[in-house]
PASEBA-1860 file (N, C-alpha, C; in nm, 3 decimals):
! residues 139
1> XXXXXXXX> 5.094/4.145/16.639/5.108/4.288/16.656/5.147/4.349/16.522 ~ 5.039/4.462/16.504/5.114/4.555/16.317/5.168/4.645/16.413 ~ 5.323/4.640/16.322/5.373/4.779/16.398/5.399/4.841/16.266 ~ 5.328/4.808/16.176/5.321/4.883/16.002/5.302/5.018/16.047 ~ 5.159/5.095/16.170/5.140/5.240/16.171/5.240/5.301/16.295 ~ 5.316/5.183/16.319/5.447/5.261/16.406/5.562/5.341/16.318 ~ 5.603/5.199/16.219/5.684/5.208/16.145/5.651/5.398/15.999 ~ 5.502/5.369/15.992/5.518/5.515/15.909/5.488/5.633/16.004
9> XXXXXXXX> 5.463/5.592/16.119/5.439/5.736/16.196/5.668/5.805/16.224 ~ 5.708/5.694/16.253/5.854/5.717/16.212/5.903/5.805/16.101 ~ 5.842/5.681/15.978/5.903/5.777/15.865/5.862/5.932/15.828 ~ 5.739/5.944/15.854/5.692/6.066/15.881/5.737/6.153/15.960 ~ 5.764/6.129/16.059/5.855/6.232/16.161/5.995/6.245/16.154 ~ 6.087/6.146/16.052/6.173/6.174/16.032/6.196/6.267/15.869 ~ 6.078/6.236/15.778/6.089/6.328/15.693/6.065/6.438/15.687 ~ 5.966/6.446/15.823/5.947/6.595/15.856/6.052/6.692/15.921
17> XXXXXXXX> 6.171/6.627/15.975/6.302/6.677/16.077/6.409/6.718/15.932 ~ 6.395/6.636/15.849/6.476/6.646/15.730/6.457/6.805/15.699 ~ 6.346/6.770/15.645/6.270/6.902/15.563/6.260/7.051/15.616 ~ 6.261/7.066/15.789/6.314/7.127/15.843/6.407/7.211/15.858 ~ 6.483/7.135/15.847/6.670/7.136/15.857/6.688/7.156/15.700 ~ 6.654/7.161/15.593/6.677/7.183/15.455/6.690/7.297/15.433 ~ 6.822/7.402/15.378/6.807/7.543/15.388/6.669/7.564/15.296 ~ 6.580/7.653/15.296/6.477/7.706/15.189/6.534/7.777/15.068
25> XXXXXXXX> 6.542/7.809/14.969/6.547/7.913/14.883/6.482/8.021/14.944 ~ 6.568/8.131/14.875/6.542/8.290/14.842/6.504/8.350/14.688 ~ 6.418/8.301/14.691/6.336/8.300/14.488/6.422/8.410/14.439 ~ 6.420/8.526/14.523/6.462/8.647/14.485/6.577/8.712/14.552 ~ 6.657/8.627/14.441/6.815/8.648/14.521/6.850/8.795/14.538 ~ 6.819/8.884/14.388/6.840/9.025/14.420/6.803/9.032/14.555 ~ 6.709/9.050/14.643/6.622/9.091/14.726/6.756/9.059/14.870 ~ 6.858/8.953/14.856/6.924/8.899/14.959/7.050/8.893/14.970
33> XXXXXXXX> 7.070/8.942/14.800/7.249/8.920/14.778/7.236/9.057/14.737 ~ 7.384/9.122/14.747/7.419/9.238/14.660/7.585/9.215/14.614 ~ 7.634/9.375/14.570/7.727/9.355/14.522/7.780/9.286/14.403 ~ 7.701/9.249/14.303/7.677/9.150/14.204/7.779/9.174/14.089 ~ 7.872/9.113/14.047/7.912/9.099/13.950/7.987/8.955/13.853 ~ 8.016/8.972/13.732/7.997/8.908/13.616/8.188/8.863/13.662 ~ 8.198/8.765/13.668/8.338/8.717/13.665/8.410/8.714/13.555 ~ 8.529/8.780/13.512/8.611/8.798/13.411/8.645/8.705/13.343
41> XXXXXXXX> 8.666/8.716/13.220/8.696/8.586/13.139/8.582/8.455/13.176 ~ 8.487/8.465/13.209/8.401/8.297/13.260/8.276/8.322/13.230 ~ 8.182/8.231/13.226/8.057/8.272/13.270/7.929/8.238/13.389 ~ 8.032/8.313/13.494/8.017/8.250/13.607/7.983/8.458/13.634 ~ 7.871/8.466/13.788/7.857/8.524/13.833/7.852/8.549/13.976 ~ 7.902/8.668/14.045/7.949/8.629/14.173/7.883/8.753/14.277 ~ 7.807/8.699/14.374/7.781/8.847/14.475/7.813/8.806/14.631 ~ 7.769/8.916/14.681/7.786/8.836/14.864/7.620/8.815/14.895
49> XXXXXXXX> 7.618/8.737/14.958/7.475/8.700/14.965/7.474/8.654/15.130 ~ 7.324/8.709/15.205/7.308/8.681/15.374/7.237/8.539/15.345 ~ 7.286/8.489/15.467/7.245/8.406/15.540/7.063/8.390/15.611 ~ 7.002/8.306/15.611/6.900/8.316/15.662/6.847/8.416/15.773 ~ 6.953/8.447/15.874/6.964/8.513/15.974/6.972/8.680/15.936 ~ 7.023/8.664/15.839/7.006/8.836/15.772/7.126/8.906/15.840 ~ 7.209/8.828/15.914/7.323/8.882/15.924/7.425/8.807/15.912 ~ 7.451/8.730/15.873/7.552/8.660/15.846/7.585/8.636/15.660
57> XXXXXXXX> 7.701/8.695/15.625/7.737/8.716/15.474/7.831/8.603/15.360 ~ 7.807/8.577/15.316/7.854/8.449/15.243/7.895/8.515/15.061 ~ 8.033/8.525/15.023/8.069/8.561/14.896/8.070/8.403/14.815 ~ 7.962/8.441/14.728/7.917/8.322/14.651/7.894/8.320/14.536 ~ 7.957/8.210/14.413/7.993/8.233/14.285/7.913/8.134/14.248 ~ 7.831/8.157/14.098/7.752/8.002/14.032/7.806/8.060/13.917 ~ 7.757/7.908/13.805/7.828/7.882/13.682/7.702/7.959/13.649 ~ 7.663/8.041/13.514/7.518/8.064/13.432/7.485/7.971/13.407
65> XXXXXXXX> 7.560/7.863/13.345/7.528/7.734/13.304/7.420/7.680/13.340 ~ 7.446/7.654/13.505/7.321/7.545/13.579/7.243/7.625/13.607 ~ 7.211/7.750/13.558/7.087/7.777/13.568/7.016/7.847/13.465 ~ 7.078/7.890/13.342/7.005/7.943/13.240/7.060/7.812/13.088 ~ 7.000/7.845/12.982/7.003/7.771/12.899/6.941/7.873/12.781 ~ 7.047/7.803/12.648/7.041/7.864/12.479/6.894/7.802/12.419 ~ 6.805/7.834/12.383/6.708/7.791/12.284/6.687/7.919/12.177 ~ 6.815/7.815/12.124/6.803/7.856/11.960/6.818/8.029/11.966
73> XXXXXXXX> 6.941/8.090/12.080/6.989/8.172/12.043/6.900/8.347/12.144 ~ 6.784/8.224/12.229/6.700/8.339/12.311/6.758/8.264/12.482 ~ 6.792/8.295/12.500/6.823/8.281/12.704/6.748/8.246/12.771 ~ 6.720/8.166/12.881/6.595/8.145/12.977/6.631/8.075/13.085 ~ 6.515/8.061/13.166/6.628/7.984/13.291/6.585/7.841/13.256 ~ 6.666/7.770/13.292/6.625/7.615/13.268/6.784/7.548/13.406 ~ 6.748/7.464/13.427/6.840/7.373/13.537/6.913/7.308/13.454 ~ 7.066/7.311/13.508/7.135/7.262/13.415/7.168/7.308/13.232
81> XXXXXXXX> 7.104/7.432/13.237/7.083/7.459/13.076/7.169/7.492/12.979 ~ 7.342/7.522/13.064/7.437/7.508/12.984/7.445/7.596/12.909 ~ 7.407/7.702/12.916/7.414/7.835/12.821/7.534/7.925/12.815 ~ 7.611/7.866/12.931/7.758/7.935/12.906/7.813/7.886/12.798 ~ 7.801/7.744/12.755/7.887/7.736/12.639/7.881/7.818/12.500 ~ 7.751/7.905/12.515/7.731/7.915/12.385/7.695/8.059/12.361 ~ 7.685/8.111/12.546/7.627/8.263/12.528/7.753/8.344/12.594 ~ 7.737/8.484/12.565/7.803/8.549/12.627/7.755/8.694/12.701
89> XXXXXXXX> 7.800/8.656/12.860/7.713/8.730/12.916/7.794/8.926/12.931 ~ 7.723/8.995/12.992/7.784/9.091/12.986/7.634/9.257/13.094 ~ 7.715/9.328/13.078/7.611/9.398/13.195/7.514/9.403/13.299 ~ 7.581/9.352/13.363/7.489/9.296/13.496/7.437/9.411/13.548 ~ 7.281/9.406/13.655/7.250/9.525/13.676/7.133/9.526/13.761 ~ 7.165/9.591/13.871/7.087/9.613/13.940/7.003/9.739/13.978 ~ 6.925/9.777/14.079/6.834/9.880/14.138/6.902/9.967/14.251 ~ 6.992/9.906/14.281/7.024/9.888/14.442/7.169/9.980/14.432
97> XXXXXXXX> 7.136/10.087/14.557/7.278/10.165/14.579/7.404/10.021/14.567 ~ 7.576/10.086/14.587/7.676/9.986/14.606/7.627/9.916/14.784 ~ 7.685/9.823/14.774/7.600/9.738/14.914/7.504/9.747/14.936 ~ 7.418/9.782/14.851/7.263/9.768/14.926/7.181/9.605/14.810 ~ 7.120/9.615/14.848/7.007/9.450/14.802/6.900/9.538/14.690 ~ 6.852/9.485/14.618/6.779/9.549/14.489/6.636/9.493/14.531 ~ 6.565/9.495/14.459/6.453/9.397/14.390/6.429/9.355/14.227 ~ 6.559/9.391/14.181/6.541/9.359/14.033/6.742/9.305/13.975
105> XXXXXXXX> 6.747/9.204/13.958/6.870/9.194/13.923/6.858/9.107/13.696 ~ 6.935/9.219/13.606/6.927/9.169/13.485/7.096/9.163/13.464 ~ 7.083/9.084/13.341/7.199/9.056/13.260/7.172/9.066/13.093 ~ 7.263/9.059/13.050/7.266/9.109/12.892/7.347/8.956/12.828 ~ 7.262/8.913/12.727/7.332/8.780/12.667/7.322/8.793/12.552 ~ 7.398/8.762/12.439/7.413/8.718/12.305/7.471/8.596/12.280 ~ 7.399/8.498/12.266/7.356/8.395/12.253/7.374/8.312/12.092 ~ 7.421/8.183/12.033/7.442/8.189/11.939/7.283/8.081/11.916
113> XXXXXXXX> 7.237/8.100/11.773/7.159/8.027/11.737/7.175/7.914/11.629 ~ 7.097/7.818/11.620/7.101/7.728/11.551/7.229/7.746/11.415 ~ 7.190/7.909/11.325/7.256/7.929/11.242/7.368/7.991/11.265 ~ 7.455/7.990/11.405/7.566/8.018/11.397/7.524/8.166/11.441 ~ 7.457/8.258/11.481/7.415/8.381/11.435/7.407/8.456/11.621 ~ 7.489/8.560/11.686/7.470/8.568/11.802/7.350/8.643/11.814 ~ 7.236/8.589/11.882/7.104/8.660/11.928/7.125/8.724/12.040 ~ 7.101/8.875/12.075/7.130/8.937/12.186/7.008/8.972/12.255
121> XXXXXXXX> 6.984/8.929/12.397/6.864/8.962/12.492/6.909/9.063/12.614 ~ 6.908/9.138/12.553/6.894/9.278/12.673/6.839/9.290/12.783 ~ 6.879/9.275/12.919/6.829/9.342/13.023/6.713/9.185/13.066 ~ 6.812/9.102/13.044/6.695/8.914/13.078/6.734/8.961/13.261 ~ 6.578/8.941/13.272/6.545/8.878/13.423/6.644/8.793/13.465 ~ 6.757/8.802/13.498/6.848/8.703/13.579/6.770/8.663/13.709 ~ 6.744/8.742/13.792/6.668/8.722/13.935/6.589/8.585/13.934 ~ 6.464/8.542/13.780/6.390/8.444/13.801/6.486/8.325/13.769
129> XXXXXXXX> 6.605/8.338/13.757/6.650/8.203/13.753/6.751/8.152/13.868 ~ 6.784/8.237/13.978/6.875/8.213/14.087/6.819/8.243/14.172 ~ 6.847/8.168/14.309/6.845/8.181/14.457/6.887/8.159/14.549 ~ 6.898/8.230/14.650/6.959/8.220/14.765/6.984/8.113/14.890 ~ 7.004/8.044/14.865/7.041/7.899/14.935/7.087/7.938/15.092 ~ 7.051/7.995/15.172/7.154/8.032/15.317/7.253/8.086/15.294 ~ 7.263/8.202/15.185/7.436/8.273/15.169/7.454/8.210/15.026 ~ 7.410/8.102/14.956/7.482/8.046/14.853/7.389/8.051/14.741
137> XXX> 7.454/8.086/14.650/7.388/8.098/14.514/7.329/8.006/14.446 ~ 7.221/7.968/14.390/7.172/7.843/14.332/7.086/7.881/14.253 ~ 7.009/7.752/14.144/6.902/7.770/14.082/6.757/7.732/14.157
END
């Protein structure tokens, strides 16, 4: 007896229950979080952000770090990219009345480069580098 097409019809249905159950991203966190602001002294950013359900609210903080990154003094998103150590963020900014959800969320970085020299990027797309995890902030 092969029970080889038992055994992957299993794994298949259990990777499919996984994947399921995996919160999705919200590409476009503006679009789900509001209230957005730049945490004092850090470079960490913090908003309230819904829940899949669209009613349920979650106040949720990420490092810039794990999700943007320094090349050579210009900002971008990269995983893990560690750009707090070296940038400094400042004017966060959205579209969106107070409590309301945007479709456009930027930040302002000056950034140091290779030569020591702070490069400043005005008004960077923050939005393409974070998302909405079920309420929680992520890359």
């Amino acid at each position: 007896m092969n029970s080889l097409p038992l055994i992957s019809t299993l794994f298949l249905a259990v990777i499919h229950a996984v994947a399921a159950n995996t919160p999705q991203p919200d590409s476009n966190a503006a679009a789900s979080c509001f209230d957005w602001s730049i945490v004092p002294n850090t470079a960490n950013v913090a908003a309230t952000c819904l829940e899949n359900d669209s009613l349920t609210q979650h106040n949720s903080v990420i490092e810039l770090s794990q999700c943007t990154g320094n090349q050579n003094g210009v900002i971008g998103c990269q995983v893990n990219g560690g750009a707090g150590a070296s940038c400094v963020f400042s004017n966060i900014q959205t579209n969106a009345p107070s409590g309301g959800v945007s479709n456009f969320l930027s930040i302002d970085a000056a950034c140091l480069n290779a030569a020591g020299v702070r490069v400043t990027t005005a008004n960077f797309n923050l939005d393409a580098c974070l998302s909405n995890f079920n309420g929680n902030l992520g890359c």
